[in-house]
C-alpha positions in Angstrom: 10.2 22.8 25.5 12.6 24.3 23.3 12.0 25.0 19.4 13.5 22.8 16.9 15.8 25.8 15.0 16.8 23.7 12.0 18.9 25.9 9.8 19.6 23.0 6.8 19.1 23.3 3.1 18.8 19.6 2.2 16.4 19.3 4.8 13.7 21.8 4.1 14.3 20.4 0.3 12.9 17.1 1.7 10.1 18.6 3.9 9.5 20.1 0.9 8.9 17.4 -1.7 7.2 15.6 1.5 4.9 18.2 1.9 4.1 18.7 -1.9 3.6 14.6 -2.2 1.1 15.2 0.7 -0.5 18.2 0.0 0.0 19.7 3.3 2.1 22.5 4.3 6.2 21.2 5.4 5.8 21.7 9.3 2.8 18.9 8.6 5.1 16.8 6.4 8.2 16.7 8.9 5.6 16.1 11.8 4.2 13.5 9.6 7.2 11.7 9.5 8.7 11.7 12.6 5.9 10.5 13.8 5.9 7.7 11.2 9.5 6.8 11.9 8.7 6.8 15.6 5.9 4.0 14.9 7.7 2.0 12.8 10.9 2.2 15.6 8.3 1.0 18.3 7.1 -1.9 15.9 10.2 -3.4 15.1 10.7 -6.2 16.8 13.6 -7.0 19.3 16.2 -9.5 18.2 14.3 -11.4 21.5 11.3 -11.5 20.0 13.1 -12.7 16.7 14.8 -15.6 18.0 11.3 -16.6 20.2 9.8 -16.2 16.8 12.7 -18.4 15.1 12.4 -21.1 18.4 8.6 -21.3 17.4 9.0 -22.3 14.1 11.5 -24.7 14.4 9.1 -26.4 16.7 6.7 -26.5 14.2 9.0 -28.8 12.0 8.3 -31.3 14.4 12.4 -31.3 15.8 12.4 -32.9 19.5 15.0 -29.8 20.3 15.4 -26.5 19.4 19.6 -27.0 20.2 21.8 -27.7 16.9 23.3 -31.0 17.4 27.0 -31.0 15.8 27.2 -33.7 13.5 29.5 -36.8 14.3 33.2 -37.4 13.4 32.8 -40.9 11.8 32.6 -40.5 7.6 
């Protein structure tokens, strides 16, 4: 696997303030947080899971059908 040769100020300013937050040294801190990011990524739901999500609540306001009915023309 190759190494990660990251040659960028503003980063290593981060990993920095990271790893002085943390107490740990700044390789610690970036692995820290990639690995964070990658979690939170994973448990993001899908916009599927959303809209099931959405679906099951509308149920739960007692509607006979999830589907919008448009409203009628007559006023």
């Amino acid at each position: 696997m190759d190494k990660l040769p990251i040659r960028d100020d503003g980063l290593d300013d981060l990993a920095q303030i990271l790893a002085e937050m943390l107490g740990v040294s700044k390789a610690d801190a970036v692995r820290l947080a990639l690995r964070n990011e990658i979690e939170r990524q994973r448990s993001t739901p899908t916009i599927d899971d959303q809209i099931a999500a959405l679906r099951e609540k509308v149920k739960s306001y007692g509607y006979k059908s999830p589907r919008i009915v448009p409203p009628s023309r007559k006023r």
